[in-house]
C-alpha positions in Angstrom: 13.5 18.7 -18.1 12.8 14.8 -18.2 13.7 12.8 -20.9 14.1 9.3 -22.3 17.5 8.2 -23.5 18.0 4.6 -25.7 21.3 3.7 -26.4 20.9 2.3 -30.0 24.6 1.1 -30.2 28.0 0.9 -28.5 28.3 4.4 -31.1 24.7 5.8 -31.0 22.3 7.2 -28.4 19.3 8.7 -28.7 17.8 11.6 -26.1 14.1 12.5 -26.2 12.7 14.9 -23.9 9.3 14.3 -22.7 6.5 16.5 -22.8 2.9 17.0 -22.9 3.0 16.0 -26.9 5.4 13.2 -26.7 4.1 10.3 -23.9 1.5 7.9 -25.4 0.8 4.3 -24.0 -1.7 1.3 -25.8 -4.8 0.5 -24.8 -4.5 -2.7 -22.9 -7.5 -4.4 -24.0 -7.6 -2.9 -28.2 -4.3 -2.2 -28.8 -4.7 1.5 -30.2 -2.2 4.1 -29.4 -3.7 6.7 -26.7 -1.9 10.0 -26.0 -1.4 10.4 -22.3 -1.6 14.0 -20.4 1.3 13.1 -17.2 0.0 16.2 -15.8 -3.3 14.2 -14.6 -1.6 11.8 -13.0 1.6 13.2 -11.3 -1.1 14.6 -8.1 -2.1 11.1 -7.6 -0.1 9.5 -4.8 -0.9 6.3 -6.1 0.0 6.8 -9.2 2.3 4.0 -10.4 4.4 4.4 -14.0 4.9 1.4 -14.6 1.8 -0.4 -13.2 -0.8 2.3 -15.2 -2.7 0.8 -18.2 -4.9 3.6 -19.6 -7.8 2.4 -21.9 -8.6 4.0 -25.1 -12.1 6.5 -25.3 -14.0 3.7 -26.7 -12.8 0.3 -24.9 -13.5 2.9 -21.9 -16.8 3.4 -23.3 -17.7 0.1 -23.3 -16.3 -1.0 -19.8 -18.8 1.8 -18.4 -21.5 0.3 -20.3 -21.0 -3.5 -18.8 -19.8 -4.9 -22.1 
């Protein structure tokens, strides 16, 4: 199991685990939440956490149509 731990304060932590309803990222260009599938990705050898920015359906939209 992966998951995502925050320590809130010196008396509080929070553990999330991650999973295939839980891992979301913004649209670099609109701003709009976009719920991510890690599954796609994880087969990609250059696939980069960190350095990924996945658009949303309709910014992608308009980036295939030139505008």
């Amino acid at each position: 199991m992966f998951y995502v731990k925050e320590k809130l304060n010196d008396a509080m932590e929070v553990t999330v685990e991650i999973n295939d309803e839980n891992v979301f990222c913004r649209c670099p260009r609109c701003g709009v939440e976009v719920p991510i599938d890690l599954n796609e990705f994880f087969g990609d050898a250059e696939f980069d956490l960190f350095g990924t920015a996945i658009c949303c359906t309709e910014c992608s939209r308009k980036m295939r149509c030139g505008k």
